[in-house]
N, C-alpha and C positions, 0 to 999 in steps of 0.2 A: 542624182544622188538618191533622191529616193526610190528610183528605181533599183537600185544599187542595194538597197537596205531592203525591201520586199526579196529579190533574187535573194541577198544573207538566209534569210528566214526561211524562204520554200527550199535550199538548200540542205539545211537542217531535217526538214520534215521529210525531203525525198532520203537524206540519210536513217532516218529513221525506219521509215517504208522498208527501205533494202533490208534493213537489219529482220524487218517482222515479216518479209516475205521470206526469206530465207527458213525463219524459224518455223514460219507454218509448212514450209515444203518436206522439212527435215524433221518436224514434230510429231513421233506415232504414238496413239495411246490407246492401249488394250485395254477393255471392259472387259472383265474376270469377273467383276465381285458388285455388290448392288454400292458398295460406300466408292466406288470408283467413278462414277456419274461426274464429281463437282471437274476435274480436269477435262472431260470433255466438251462440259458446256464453256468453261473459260477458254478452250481452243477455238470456241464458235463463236463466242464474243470478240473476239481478238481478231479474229477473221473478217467479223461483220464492221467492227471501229477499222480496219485496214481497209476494207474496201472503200468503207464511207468517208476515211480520209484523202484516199486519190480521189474521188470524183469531186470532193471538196478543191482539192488543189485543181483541178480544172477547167471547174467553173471558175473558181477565182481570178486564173490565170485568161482566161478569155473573157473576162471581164461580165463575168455573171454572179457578179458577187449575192445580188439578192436571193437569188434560186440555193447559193450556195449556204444561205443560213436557215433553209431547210433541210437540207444534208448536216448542219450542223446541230439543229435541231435533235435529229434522229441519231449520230452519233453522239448527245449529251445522256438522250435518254439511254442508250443502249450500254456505254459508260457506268450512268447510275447504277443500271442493272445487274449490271455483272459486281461492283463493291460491294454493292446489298445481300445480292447471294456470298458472295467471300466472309462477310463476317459472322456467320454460323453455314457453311459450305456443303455440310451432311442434308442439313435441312431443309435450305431451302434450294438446292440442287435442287434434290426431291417436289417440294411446291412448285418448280419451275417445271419441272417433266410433267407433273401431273396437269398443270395449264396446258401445255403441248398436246397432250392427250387428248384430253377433252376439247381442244381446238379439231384434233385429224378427227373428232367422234360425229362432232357438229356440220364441221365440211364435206363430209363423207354423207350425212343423212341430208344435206339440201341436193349433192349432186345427186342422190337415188331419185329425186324429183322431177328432172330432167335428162336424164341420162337413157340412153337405149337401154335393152334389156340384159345384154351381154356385158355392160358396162357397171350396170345396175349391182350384179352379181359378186362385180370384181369389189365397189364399194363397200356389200355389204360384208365381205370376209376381212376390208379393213379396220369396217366398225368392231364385229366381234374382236380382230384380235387387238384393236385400241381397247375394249372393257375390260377385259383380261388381264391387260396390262397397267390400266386406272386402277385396278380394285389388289393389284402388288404393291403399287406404289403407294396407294393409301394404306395399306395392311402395315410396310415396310415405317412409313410415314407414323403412322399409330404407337408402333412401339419403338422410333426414337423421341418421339414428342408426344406427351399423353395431352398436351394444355391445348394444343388446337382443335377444334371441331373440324374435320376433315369433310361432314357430310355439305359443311355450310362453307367451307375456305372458299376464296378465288383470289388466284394469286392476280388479277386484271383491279379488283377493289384495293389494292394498295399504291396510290399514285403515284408520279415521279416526283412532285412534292414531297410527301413523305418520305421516298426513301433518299431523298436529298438530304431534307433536317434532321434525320437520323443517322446520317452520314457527316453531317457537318458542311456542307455545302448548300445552302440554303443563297448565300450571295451568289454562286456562279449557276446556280437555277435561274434565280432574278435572270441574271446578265444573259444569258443563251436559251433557257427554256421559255422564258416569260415573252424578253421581245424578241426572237423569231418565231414565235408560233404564230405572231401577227401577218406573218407574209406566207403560211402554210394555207390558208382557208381562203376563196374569194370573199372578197368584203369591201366596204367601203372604205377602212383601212387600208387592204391592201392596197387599193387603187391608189392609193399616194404614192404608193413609191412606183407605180409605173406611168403614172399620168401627170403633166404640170397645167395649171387653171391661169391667167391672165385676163382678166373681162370676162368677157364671153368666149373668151376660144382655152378649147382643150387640147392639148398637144403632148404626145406619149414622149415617153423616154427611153431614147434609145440604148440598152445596156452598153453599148461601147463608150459611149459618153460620158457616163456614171463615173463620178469616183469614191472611190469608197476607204477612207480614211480609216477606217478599222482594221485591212485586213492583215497589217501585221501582227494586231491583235488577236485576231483569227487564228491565225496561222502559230501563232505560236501557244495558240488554248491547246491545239488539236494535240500540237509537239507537246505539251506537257502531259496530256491525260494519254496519251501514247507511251510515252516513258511511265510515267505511275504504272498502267498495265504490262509493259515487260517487267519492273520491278515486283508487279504481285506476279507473274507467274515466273521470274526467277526465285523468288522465295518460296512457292508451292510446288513446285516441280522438283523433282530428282535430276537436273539437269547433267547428261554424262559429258565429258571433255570435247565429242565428239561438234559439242554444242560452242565452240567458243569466243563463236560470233556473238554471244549473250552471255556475260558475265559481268561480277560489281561493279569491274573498272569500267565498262565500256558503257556502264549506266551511270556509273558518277560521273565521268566524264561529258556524257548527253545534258547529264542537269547541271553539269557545270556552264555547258556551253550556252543550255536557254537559259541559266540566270544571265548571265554576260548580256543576251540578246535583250533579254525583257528588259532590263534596267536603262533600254534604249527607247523605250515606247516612250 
């Protein structure tokens, strides 16, 4: 039976999938214009929660549930991320590209440290044209926000706390960001969940063994913050007909279906 009710749930989630692989296959978005930025990064988040969702469902399903609340982990965070930018989308687009930048600026000047010489070369013409592109984004950045210090910003000093409690989600931080982050890090913590103590003797844990009582709840976090994001980018998108694998009904209907599920946990 409760095999039965798990298959229900990953059911769901593999319908969901279908729907957002489709969307990203069939989804083009031309950059014409600098305020066009925020739908391409929401295509890349949508992409990255898609991925992170199958390999969630796989581990789960091969019974690697703990590995998989490190995946779930990084799909909370990446979640956050992408609502944080949606509620001012011009701006902090922008903030977001401008981290991106100064990320390829940084990468680029450790690999000139090790890199051959021909290599070296190729680096350095990354860096210039990431400055070039830092000092638009800030320029662009300047004159829709006068109130940030651009010279001092990083968009990496605003943590996923914060843009959780500013988002309203401060309980599902608790619940996903707080305790799985404990099984990301080697630690003495972590070692509890792979090792069991008796007297004197230590003995691992075999993940097939495990069970793990939670993952309908799992499974059906992913399904809901999967639908939230079709729903923001059915409302941000110009979606034409051609799309109609994604429309209201077919998203009322999804959060029809995981109310039904979750009222079962």
């Amino acid at each position: 039976m409760k095999s039965f009710k798990n298959n229900k749930f990953f059911n769901l989630l593999r319908h969901i999938n279908r729907i957002i692989r489709k969307l990203l296959k069939n989804l083009n978005i031309k950059l014409s214009h600098e305020d066009n930025l925020y739908p391409a990064i929401l295509l890349f988040h949508l992409s990255k929660l898609y991925s992170l969702s199958i390999v969630s469902y796989y581990l789960m399903k091969k019974k690697y549930s703990r590995e998989s609340d490190i995946i779930l982990r990084s799909f909370w965070e990446t979640y956050v991320n992408l609502f944080y930018i949606s509620q001012k989308p011009k701006i902090r687009s922008h903030q977001y590209r401008m981290d991106e930048v100064q990320t390829i600026i940084a990468r680029n000047n450790i690999q000139v440290k090790y890199n051959d010489e021909e290599a070296q070369i190729i680096n350095s013409i990354h860096i210039e044209e990431a400055i070039i592109e830092l000092e638009k984004v800030k320029k662009y950045l300047m004159k829709i926000d006068s109130e940030t210090d651009y010279e001092k910003f990083k968009w990496k000093s605003i943590s996923v706390e914060t843009k959780s409690r500013e988002l309203g989600l401060s309980e599902d931080y608790d619940f996903i960001y707080r305790s799985f982050s404990k099984i990301t890090h080697p630690s003495s913590t972590t070692g509890q969940n792979y090792i069991a103590t008796k007297k004197d003797i230590v003995k691992s844990i075999v993940p097939v063994k495990f069970i793990d009582k939670m993952i309908p709840a799992k499974v059906l976090f992913i399904s809901l913050y999967l639908i939230k994001t079709l729903t923001l980018i059915h409302e941000d998108f110009d979606l034409k007909s051609d799309y109609r694998f994604l429309n209201k009904k077919i998203l009322d209907s999804l959060t029809s279906y995981f109310n039904i599920l979750n009222s079962e946990i």
